[in-house]
C-alpha positions, 0 to 999 in steps of 0.5 A: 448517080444523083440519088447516091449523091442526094442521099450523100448530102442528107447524111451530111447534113444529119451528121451536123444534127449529131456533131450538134448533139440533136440525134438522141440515141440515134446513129446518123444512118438511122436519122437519115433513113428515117429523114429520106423515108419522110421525104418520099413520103411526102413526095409521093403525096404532093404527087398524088395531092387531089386538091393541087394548089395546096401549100405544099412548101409550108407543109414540107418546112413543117413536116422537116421542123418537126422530124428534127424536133423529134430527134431530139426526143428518146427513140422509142424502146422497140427502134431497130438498128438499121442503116442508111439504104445501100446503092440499090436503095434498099434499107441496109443491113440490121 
């Protein structure tokens, strides 16, 4: 499926943030829950967007830029554990 396989690729690419020493007290499923949760958000807006013609590719470059900035900041003490979604797309188990 091709959401098994984008979501493969995003942890992936997450696990370089970690190899690299970025996810500050995050595991890499909790970054890429928290990564693929921006990326719906944002799809869902850029949908919904009541102003079409909006800089949408900026906003996302800037919304990635700052999601990554943040994972290198402390998680805030109440963050649960969770793991990256399952093949249903449902969060995993906490």
């Amino acid at each position: 499926m091709a959401a098994e396989g984008a979501l493969a690729t995003l942890k992936s690419r997450v696990t370089r943030l970690d190899d690299a020493g970025l996810l500050r007290g995050r595991t890499v499923d909790e970054a890429t829950l928290e990564f693929d949760a921006l990326c719906e958000g944002l799809a869902a807006l850029e949908l919904r967007d009541p102003n079409p013609g909006g800089n949408w590719e900026q906003r996302w470059a800037s919304a990635f830029a700052t999601q990554v900035a943040g994972f290198a900041a402390e998680p805030s003490e109440g963050l649960a554990r969770v793991s990256a979604p399952g093949r249903s797309g449902e969060p995993g188990p906490r």
